[in-house]
N, C-alpha and C positions, 0 to 999 in steps of 0.2 A: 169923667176921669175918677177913676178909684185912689182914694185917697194911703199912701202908706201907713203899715203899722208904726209907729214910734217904739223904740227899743225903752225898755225899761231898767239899762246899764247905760252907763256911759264909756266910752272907749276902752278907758282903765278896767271895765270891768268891776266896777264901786258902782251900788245902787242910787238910782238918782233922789232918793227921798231924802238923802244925806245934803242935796245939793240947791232945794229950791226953798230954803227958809223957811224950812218946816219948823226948825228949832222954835224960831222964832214966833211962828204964828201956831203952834202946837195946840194950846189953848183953845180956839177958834175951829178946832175938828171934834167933831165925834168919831170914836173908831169902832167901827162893828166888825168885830170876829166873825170871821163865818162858822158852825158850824155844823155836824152831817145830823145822820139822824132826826126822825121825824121831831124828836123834841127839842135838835138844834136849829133846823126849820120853824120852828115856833118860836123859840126865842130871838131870831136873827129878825123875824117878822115883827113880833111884839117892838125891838129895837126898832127899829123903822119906822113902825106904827106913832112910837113916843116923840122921832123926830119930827115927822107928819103934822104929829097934834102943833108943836111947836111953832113952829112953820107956819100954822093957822089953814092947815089943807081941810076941808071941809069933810065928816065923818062919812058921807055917803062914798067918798070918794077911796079915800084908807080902806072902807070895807074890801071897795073892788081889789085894790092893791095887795091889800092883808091875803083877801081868796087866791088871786092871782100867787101869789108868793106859798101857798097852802098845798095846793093843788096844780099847778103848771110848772113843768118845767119846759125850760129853751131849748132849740135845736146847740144850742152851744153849750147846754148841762155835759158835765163828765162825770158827775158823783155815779158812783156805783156798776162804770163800763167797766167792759173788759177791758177795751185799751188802757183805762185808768189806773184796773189794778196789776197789769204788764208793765205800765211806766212806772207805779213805786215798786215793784216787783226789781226793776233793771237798776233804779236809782239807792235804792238800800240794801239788794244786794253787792253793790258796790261799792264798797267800805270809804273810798279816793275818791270818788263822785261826790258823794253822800257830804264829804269834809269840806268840799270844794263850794260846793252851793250852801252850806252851812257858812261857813267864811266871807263868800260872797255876799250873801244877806246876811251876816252879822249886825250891822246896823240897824238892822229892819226886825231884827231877833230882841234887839233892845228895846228901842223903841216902843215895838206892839206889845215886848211881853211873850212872845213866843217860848215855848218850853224849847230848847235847845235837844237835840235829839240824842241819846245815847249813841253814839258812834259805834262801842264795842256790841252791847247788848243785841242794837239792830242788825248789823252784819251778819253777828252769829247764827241772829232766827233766821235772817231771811234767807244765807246759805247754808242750813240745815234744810230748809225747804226747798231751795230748786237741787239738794241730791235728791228727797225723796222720790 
């Protein structure tokens, strides 16, 4: 039996990271930013790697990880599809979407640190780009 995904809102529509005593045990996390690029792939890895050491994971073992993380991606990678960039294509051209998910993860905007998106600036570009 295949097991269900777990929604990542709750009913309300409020992120559930607001709801499981993160506050409280906030401390107790590392948070690693993901990011693109080849040199945000190296730092996201190096990140991990530092966790690893900590951890006491043995360095033969990190290397594989480190490579693995270097060079592989997953059948579940999106960075850099087409579909990827049609979905922020549809999402920021969408000025009322774009606010909507903004809002919704509010929370989660705080929290990690997230730059908050220019609402005006992005609309603009992105629907000067799908006239052209």
């Amino acid at each position: 039996m295949k097991a269900r995904p777990r929604p990542s809102t709750l009913p309300n529509g409020s992120s559930k990271v607001g709801y499981c005593n993160f506050k409280e045990n906030f401390n107790d996390f590392i948070i690693i930013k993901y990011e693109s690029g080849h040199r945000g792939i190296r730092n996201v890895a190096s990140q991990f790697d530092d966790i690893f050491t900590l951890a006491g994971v043995p360095s033969h073992h990190r290397a594989v990880i480190r490579k693995e993380m270097l060079v592989g991606r997953t059948i579940h990678s999106t960075s850099g599809t087409t579909l990827r960039r049609h979905v922020e294509m549809l999402l920021y051209s969408n000025r009322t979407l774009l606010q909507m998910i903004t809002q919704l993860y509010y929370y989660d905007f705080i929290v990690f640190g997230f730059k908050f998106p220019n609402l005006t600036e992005i609309s603009q570009r992105y629907e000067t780009s799908t006239r052209s």
